[in-house]
C-alpha positions as CSV (number, residue, x, y, z in Angstrom):
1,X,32.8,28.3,169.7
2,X,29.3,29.7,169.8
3,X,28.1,29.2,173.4
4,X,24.7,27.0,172.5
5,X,26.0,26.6,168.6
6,X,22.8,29.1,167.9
7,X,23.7,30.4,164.6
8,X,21.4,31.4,161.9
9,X,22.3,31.7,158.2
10,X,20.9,32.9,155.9
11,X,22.6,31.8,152.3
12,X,24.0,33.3,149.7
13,X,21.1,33.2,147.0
14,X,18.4,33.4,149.7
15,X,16.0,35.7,150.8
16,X,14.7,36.6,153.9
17,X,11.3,39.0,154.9
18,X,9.8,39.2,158.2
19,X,10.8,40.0,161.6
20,X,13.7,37.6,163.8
21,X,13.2,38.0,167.6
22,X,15.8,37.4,170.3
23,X,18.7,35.3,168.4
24,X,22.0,34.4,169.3
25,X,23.9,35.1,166.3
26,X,22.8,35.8,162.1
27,X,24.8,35.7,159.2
28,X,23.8,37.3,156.1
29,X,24.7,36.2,152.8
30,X,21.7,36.9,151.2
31,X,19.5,39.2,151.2
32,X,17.0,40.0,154.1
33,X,14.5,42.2,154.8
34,X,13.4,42.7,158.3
35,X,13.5,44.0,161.6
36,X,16.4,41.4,163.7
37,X,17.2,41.7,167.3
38,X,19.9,39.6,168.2
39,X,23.3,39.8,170.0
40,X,25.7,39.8,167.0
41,X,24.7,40.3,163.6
42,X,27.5,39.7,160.4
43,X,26.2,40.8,157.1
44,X,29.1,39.5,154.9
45,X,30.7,41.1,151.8
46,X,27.3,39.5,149.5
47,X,25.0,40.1,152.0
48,X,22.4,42.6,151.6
49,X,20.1,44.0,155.0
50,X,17.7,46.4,154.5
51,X,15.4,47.2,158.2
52,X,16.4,47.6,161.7
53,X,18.6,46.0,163.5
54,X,19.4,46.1,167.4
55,X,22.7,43.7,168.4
56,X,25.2,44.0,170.7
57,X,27.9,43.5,167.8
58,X,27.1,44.1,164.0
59,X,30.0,43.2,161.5
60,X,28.9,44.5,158.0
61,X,31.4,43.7,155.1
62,X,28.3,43.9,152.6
63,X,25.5,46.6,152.4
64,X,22.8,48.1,155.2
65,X,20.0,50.3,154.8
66,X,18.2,50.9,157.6
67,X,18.2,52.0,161.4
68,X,20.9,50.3,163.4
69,X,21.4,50.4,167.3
70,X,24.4,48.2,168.1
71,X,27.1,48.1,171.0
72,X,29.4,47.8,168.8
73,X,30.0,48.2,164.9
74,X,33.0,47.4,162.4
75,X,32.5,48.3,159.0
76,X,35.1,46.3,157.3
77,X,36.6,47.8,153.9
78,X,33.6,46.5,151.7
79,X,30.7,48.0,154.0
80,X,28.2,50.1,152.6
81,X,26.3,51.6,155.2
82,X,23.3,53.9,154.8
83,X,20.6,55.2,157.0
84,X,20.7,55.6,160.6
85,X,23.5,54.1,163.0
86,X,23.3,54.7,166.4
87,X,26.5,53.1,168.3
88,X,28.4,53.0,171.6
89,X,32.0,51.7,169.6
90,X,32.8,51.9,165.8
91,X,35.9,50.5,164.2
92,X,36.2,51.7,160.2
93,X,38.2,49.7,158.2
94,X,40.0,52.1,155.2
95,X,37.7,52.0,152.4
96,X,34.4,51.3,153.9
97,X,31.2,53.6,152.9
98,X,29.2,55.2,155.6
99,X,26.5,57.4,153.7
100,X,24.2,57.2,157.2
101,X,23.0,59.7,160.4
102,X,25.9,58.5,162.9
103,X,24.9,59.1,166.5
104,X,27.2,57.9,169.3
105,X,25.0,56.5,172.4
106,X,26.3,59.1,175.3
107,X,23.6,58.4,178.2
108,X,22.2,61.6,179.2
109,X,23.9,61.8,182.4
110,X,27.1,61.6,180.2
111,X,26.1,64.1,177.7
112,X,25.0,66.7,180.6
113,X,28.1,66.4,182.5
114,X,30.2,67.2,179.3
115,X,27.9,70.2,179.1
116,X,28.1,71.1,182.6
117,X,32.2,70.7,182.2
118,X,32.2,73.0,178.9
119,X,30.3,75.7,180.4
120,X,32.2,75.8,183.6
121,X,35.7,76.4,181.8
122,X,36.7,79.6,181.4
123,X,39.3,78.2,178.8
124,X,39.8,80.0,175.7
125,X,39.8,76.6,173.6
126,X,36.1,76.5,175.0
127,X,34.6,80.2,175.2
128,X,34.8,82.3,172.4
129,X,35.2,85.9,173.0
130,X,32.3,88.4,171.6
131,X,34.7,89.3,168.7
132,X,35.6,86.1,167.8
133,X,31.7,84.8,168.4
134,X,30.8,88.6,166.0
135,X,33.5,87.2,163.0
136,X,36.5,88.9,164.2
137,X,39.9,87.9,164.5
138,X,41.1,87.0,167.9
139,X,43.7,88.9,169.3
140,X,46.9,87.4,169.6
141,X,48.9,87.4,172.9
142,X,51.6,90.7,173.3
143,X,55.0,90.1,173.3
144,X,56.8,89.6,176.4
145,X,53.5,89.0,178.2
């Protein structure tokens, strides 16, 4: 059960425009058109969102346009998701549509220590030779070696 029973609905049928500020949890049957902040978001398989959206947990089973920042996101087998999506977790359900920029939220400490991590390997996974980085072949290993 919803912590205050804050829950905001907006019907199959109905439409939403404007802007929704600091709420607990929306569902979307309709169709809206707005910018939301809240901490979980569920657009459901008839629900139509078109703006920005920043939540801690988007569910979208219907269809989202727009520029997304969420903790988490599950695109269940009927999402359509286009635009931009920028996400710390993502589940995919088989089936669901993601025609969208997709960019995972690394902090920047993160990102530079997996720089920092590649660069100091001297793996060959990791660092291409000047052959192989020139279109050549890489040499396999000899025999016996």
């Amino acid at each position: 059960m919803d912590k205050f029973d804050s829950k905001t609905i907006i019907g199959n049928g109905a439409t939403f425009i404007g802007k929704i500020g600091n709420a607990r949890v929306i569902e979307v049957h309709g169709k809206v058109n707005a910018d939301l902040t809240a901490e979980k978001v569920i657009i459901s398989e008839s629900g139509h969102f078109d703006g920005a959206i920043r939540a801690g947990l988007v569910v979208v089973s219907g269809h989202y346009d727009g520029k997304m920042k969420a903790g988490s996101v599950w695109a269940t087998a009927t999402a359509s998701i286009s635009g931009k999506l920028h996400y710390k977790t993502i589940q995919m359900d088989r089936g669901a549509a993601l025609n969208c920029h997709i960019v995972h939220n690394w902090t920047a400490k993160n990102a530079a220590a997996a720089r920092s991590a590649n660069e100091d390997t001297d793996s060959p996974l990791t660092k291409a030779s000047n052959k192989e980085k020139a279109g050549a072949e890489p040499t396999s290993p000899k025999e016996g070696a």
